[in-house]
C-alpha positions as CSV (number, residue, x, y, z in Angstrom):
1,X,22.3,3.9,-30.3
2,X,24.4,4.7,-32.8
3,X,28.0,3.7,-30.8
4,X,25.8,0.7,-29.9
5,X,25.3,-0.7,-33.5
6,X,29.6,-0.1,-34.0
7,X,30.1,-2.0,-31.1
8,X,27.8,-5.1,-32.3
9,X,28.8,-4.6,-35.8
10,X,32.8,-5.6,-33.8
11,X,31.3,-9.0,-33.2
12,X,29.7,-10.1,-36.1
13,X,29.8,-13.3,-38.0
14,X,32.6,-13.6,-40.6
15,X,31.2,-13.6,-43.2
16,X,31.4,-17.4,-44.1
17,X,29.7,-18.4,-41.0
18,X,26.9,-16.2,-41.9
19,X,26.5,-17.9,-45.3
20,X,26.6,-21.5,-43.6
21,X,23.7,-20.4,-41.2
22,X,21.9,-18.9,-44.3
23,X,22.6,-22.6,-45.6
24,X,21.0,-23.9,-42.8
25,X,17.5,-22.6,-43.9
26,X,17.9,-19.0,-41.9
27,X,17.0,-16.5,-45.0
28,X,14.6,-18.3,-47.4
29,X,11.4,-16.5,-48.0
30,X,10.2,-19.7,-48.4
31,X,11.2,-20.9,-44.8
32,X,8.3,-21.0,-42.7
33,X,8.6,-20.2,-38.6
34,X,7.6,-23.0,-38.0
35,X,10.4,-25.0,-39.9
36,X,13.1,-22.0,-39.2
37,X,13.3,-23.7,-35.4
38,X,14.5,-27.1,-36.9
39,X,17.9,-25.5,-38.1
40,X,20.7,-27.1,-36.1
41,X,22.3,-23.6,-36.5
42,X,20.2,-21.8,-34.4
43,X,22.2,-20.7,-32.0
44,X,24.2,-18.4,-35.0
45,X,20.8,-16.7,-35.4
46,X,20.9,-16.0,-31.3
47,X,23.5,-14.2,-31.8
48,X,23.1,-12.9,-34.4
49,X,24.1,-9.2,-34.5
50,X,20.9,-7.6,-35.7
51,X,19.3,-10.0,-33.1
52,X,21.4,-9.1,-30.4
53,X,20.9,-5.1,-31.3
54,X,17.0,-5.5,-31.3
55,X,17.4,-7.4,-27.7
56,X,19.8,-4.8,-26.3
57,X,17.3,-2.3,-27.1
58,X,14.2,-4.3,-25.6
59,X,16.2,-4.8,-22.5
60,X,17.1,-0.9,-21.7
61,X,13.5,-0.1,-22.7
62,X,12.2,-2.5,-20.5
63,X,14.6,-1.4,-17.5
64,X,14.0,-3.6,-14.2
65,X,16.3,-4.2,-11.2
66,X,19.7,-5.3,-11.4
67,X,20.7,-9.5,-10.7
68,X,22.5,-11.2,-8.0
69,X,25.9,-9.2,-9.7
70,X,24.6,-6.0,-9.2
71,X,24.5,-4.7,-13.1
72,X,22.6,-2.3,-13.9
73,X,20.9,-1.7,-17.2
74,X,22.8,1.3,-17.8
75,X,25.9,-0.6,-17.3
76,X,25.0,-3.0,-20.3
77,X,26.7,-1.2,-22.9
78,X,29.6,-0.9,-21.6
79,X,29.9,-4.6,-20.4
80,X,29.1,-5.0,-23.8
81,X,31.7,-3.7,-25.4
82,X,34.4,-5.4,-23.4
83,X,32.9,-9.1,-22.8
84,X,30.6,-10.1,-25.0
85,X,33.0,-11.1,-27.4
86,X,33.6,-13.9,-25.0
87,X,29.9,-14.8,-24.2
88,X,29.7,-15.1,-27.6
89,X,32.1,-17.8,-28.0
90,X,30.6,-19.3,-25.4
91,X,27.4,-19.7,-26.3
92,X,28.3,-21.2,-29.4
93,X,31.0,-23.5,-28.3
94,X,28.0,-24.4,-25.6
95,X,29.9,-23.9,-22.6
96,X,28.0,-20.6,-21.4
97,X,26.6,-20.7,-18.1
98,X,23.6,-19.2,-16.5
99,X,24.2,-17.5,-13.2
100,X,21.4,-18.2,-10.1
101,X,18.7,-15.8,-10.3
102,X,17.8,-13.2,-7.8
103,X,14.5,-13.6,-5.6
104,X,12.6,-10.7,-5.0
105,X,8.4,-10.4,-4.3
106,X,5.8,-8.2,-5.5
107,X,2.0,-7.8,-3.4
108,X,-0.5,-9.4,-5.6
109,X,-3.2,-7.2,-6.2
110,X,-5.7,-9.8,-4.1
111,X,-3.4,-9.6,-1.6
112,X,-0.6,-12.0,-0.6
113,X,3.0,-11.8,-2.2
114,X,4.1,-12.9,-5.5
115,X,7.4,-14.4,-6.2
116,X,10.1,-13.4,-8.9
117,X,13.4,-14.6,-10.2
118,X,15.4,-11.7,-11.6
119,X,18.2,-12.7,-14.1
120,X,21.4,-10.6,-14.2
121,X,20.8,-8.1,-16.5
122,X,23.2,-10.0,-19.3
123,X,20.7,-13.5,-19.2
124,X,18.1,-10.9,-19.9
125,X,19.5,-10.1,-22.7
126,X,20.4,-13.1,-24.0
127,X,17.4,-14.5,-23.0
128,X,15.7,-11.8,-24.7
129,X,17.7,-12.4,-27.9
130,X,16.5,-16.5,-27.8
131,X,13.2,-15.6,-27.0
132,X,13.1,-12.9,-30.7
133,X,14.3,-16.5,-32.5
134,X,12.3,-19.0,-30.7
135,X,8.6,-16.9,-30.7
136,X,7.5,-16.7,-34.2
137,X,8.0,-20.3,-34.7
138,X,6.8,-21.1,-31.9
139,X,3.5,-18.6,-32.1
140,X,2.5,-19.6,-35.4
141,X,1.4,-23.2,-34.1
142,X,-0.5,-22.0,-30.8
143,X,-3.9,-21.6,-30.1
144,X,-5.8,-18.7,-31.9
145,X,-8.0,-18.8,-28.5
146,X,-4.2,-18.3,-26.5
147,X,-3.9,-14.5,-25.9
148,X,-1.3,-13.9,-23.4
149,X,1.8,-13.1,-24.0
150,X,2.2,-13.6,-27.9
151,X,2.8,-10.7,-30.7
152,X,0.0,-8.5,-31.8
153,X,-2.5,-10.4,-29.0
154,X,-3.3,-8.9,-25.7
155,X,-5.6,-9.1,-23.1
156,X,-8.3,-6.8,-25.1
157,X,-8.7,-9.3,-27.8
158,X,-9.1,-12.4,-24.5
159,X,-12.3,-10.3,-23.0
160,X,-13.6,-9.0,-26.8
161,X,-13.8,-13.6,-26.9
162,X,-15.1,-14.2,-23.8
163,X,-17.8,-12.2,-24.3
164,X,-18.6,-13.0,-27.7
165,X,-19.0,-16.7,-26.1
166,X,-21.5,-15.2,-23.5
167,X,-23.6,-13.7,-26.2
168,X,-24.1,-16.8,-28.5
169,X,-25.5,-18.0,-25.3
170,X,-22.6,-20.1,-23.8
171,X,-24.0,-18.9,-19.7
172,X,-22.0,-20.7,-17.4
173,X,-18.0,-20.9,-17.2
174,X,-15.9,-23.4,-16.1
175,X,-13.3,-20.7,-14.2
176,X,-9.9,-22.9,-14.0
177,X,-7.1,-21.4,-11.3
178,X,-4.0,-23.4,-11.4
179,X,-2.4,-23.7,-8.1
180,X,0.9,-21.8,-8.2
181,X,1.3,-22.5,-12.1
182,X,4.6,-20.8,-12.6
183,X,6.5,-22.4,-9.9
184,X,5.0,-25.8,-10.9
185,X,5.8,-26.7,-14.1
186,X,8.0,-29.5,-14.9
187,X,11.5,-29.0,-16.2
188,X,11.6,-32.7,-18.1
189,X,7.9,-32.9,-19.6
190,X,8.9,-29.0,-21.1
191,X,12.2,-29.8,-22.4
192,X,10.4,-33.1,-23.8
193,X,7.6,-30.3,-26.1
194,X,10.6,-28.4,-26.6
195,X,13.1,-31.3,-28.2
196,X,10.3,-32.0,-30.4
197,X,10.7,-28.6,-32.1
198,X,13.9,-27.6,-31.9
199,X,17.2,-29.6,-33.2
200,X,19.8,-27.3,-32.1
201,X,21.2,-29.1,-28.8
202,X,22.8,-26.1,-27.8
203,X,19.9,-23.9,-27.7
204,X,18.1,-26.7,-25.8
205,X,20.7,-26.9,-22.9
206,X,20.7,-23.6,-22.9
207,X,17.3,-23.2,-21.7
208,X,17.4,-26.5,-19.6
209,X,20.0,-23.8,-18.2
210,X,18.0,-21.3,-17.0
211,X,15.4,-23.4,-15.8
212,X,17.8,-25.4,-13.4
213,X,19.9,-21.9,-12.5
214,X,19.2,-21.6,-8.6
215,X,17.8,-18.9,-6.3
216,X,20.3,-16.5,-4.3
217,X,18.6,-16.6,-0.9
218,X,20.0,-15.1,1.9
219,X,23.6,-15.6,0.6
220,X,23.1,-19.4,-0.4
221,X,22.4,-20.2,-3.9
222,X,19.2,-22.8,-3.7
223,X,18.8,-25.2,-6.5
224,X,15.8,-25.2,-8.5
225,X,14.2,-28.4,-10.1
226,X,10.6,-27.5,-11.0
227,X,9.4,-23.9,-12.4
228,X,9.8,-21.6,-14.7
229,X,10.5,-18.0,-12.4
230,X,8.4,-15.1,-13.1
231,X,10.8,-12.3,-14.5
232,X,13.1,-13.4,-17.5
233,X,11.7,-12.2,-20.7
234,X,11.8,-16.1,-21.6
235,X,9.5,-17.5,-19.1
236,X,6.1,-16.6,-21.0
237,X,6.6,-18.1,-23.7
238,X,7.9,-21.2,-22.2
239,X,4.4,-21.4,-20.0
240,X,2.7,-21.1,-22.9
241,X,4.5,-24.2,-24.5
242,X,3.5,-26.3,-21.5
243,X,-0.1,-25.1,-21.8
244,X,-0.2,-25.6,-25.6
245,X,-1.4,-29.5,-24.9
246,X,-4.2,-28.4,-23.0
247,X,-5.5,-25.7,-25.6
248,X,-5.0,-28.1,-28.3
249,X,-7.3,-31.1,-26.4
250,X,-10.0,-28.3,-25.6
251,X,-9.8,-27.4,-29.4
252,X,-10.3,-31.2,-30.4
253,X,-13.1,-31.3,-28.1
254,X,-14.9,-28.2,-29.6
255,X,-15.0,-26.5,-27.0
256,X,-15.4,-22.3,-26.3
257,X,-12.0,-21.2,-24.5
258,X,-10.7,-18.5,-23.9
259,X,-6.9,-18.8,-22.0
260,X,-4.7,-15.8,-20.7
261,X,-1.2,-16.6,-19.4
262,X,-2.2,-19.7,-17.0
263,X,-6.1,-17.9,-16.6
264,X,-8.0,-20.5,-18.5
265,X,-11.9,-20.0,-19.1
266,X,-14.3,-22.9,-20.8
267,X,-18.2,-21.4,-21.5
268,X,-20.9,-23.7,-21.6
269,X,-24.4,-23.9,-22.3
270,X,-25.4,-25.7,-18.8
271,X,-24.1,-26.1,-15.0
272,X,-24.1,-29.4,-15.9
273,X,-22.2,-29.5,-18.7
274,X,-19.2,-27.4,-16.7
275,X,-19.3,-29.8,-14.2
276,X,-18.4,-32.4,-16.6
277,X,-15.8,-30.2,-18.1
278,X,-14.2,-29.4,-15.2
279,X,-13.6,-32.8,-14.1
280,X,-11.9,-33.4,-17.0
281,X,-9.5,-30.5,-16.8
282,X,-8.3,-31.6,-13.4
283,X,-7.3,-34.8,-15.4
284,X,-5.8,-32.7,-17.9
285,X,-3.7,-30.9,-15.9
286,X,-2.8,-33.6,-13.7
287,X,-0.9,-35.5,-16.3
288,X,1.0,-32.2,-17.2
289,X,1.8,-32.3,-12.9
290,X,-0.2,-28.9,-12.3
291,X,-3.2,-28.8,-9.8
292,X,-6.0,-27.2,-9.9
293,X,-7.1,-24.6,-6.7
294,X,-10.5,-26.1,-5.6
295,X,-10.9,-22.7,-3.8
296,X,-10.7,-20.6,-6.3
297,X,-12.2,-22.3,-9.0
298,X,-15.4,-22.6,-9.8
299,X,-18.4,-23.6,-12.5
300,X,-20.6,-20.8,-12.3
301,X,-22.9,-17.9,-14.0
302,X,-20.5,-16.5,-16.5
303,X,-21.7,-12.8,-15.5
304,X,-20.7,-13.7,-11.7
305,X,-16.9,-14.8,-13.0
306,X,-14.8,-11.4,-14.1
307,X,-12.2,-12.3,-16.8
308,X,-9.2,-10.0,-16.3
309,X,-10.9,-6.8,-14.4
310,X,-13.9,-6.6,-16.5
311,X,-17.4,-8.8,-15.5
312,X,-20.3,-8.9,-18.1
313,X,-23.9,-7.4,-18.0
314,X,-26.6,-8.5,-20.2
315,X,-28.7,-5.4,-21.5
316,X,-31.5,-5.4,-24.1
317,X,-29.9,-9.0,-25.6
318,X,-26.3,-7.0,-25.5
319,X,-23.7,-8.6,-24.0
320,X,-21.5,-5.6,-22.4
321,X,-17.8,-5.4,-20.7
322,X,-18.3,-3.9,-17.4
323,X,-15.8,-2.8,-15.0
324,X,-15.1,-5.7,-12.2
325,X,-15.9,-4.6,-8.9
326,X,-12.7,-6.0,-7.3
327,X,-11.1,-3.6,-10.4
328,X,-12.9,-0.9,-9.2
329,X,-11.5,-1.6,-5.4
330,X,-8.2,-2.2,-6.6
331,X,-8.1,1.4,-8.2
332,X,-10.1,3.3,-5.4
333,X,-7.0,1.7,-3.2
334,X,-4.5,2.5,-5.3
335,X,-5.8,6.5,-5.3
336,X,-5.8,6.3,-2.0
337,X,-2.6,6.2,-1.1
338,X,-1.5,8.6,-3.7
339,X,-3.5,11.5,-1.9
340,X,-3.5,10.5,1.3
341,X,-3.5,14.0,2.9
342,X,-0.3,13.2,5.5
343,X,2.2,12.4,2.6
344,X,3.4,16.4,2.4
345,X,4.0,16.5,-1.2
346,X,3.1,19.4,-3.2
347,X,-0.1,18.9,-5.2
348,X,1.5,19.3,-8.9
349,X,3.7,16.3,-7.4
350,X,0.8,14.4,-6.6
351,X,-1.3,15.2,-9.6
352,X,1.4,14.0,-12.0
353,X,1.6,10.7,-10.0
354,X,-1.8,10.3,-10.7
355,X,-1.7,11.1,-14.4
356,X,0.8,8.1,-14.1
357,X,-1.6,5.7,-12.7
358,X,-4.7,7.0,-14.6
359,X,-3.5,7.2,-18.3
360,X,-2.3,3.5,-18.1
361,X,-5.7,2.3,-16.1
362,X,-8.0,4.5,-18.5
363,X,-6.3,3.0,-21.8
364,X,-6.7,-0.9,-20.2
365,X,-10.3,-0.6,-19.6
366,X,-11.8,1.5,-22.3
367,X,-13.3,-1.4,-23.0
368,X,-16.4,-1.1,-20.3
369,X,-19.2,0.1,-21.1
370,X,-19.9,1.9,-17.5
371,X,-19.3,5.5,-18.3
372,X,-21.7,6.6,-15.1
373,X,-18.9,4.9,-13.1
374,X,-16.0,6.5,-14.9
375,X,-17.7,9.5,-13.9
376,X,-17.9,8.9,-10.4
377,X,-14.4,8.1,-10.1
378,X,-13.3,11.1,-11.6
379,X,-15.8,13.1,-9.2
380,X,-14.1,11.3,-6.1
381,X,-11.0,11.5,-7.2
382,X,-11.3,15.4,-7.6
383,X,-13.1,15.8,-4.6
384,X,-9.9,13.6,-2.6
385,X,-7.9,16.6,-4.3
386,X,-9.5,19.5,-2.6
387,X,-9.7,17.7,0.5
388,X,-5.8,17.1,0.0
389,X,-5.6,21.5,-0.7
390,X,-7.2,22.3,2.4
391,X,-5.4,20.2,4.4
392,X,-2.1,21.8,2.6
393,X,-3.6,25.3,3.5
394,X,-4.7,24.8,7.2
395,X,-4.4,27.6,8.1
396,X,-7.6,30.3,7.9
397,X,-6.3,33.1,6.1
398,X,-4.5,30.9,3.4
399,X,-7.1,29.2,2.9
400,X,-9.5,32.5,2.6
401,X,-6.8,34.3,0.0
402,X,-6.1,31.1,-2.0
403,X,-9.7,30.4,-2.5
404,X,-10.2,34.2,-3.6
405,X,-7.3,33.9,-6.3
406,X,-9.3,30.6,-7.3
407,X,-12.5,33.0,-7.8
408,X,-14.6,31.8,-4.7
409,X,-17.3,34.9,-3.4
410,X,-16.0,36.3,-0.4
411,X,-18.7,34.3,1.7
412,X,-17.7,31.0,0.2
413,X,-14.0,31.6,1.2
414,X,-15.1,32.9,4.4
415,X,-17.4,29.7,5.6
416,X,-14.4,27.7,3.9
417,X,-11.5,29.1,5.6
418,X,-13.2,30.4,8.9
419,X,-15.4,27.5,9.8
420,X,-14.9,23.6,11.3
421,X,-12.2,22.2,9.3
422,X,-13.2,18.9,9.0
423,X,-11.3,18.3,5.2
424,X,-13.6,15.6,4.0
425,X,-17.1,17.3,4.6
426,X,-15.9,20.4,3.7
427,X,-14.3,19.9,0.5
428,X,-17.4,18.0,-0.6
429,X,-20.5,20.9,0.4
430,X,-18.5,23.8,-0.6
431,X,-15.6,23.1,-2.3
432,X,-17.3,22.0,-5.2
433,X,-18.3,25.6,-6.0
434,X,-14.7,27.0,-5.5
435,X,-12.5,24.6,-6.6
436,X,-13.7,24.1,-10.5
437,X,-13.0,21.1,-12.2
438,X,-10.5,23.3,-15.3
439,X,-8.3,23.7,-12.2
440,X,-7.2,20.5,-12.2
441,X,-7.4,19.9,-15.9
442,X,-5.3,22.7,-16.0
443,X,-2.9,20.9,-14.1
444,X,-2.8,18.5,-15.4
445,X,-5.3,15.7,-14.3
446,X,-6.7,13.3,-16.9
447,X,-10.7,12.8,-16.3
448,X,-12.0,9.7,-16.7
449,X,-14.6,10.4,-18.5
450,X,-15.2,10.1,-22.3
């Protein structure tokens, strides 16, 4: 990173323009975020070149797939160091252009497909670098009941609330889905709660920009006049502008809420009383032109709507985070296909996919309180493992000397090795016994238990 910081360091302010956007109300302790976004010079702090260093870093941590030109992120620096002295110019002279985005789809984990817009890997990062200029000001007037996507929030502290409203006896949610949200939301009402914020016109059509860049599709570039694209770094933040007005009604109105990303929850103390609110939010979000999915929401029993994989069981007046069943499902799936026993890879191969998935799903729901289920996972997952070795082995007299090294008796390796090989079965009755559970810690294998 070092050769990085020269090459920014190439394309700094002079000196004098630096002063004039320190004039501008840039450096003052006193400044708060919220007043820093009113500068007409904020575009200078864009690019910045300790802003644009933090954002080149962001975007080669954060990877992803190359745009419509076919950059990689690897390639960044390099392009870097040749034309973003130009960009620059650009950007402030406000004659930079955004270039069409790339459409690509992910499956949802319900099912169905999930569309994305990939920027070109330089609007990442200069998306990137507005969205490290625009967020603290921004943040600092949202909702303390908004958890998704903001600094030092995440969806931990969203479930820790949602449950805290269950236990003070709020029984009943009013469960909001918003009908294709990001692909919804309306290009003039957003710039309109932008303007309001920010005075630098270049900034503002700047973003107007990206929202309007079209969608490469099949070789023809498709305009775009609605939606904010799933996959630019400055899409979150911009949803959570548009939802802002509705956070700040249900906050006039005193109401419990609890909002991730465009997952909105409302707990009350009767049906009745959800009803009435729910009627109202489909007014809400009408006037912001979003509509609400009849079919998947719903005013119901707060412990039979799970909030982001975890549902809630009542136990001895305790309130407790539970793992969801469809969360359950979804990671039963997911180890499925990772030892399915026809894939042919080596089982150190297929252990340290696991460890990949695992680690990651262990450390998002530590937060339930259902450690006889963590226990069965890890149980099935093991014994999918020693079904996945004897199918490796097949033949008899592997099987017989592996289990031997493994320090099976000679009559377990022998009704193992010599009898019907049906994987499943087997690896379940006698496996167990040969196969130890330090094997696969040994290789490797987080458990899932505490």
């Amino acid at each position: 990173m070092a050769q990085e910081s020269k090459q920014l360091e190439l394309f700094s302010s002079p000196k004098g323009e630096a002063q004039k956007a320190a004039g501008s109300g840039q450096a003052s302790p006193a400044t708060t975020e919220t007043e820093r976004l009113a500068t007409s010079a904020l575009m200078e702090q864009v690019v910045n070149t300790s802003n644009i260093e933090r954002a080149m870093k962001r975007v080669k941590r954060n990877k992803g797939s190359c745009g419509i030109d076919g950059m990689t992120v690897a390639e960044l620096p390099e392009w870097f160091r040749h034309q973003w002295p130009g960009v620059r110019e650009h950007l402030l002279l406000d004659t930079y252009q955004p270039q069409p985005i790339r459409r690509a789809t992910i499956p949802k984990p319900g099912g169905g497909q999930r569309e994305l817009g990939i920027p070109t890997v330089v609007d990442r990062l200069i998306q990137q670098a507005l969205l490290q200029v625009l967020q603290p000001g921004f943040d600092a007037g949202f909702s303390e009941h908004s958890h998704g996507f903001r600094p030092g929030r995440k969806a931990h502290d969203a479930v820790s609330e949602a449950r805290q409203y269950i236990q003070a006896g709020k029984r009943w949610v009013v469960d909001v889905d918003l009908e294709k949200f990001f692909d919804r939301v309306n290009h003039d009402m957003l710039m309109g709660r932008l303007a309001k914020r920010l005075r630098d016109r270049r900034v503002l059509r700047l973003i107007r920009g990206y929202l309007n860049a079209g969608v490469l599709v099949n070789g023809v570039v498709v305009e775009r006049y609605q939606g904010t694209p799933q996959g630019g770094p400055l899409s979150p933040l911009l949803a959570n502008v548009y939802l802002d007005e509705v956070d700040k009604e249900l906050g006039r109105r005193g109401h419990a809420f609890v909002r991730y990303a465009d997952d909105l929850r409302v707990y009350v103390g009767s049906e009745q009383a959800g009803h009435r609110v729910m009627r109202s939010l489909v007014k809400l979000f009408g006037k912001l032109k979003l509509r609400v999915n009849d079919s998947k929401s719903a005013v119901a029993e707060a412990h039979r709507r799970p909030f982001l994989g975890f549902a809630f069981r009542r136990r001895g007046g305790t309130v407790k985070p539970i793992l969801a069943t469809h969360a359950r499902k979804r990671f039963k799936d997911r180890i499925r296909q990772l030892t399915r026993r026809v894939r042919g890879r080596s089982l150190d191969t297929v252990i340290a996919e696991l460890r990949s998935y695992i680690t990651g799903w262990k450390a998002y729901f530590r937060l339930a309180e259902t450690p006889s289920v963590f226990k069965r996972l890890g149980g099935w997952i093991r014994h999918r493992l020693r079904a996945y070795l004897l199918k490796q082995w097949k033949r008899g007299p592997t099987m017989y000397r592996e289990l031997r090294k493994l320090g099976a008796s000679h009559d377990v390796a022998g009704a193992i090795a010599y009898g019907p090989h049906k994987w499943w079965r087997t690896s379940h009755r006698l496996m167990n016994g040969a196969v130890f559970n330090r094997f696969f810690q040994g290789r490797g294998l987080p458990g899932l238990e505490a």
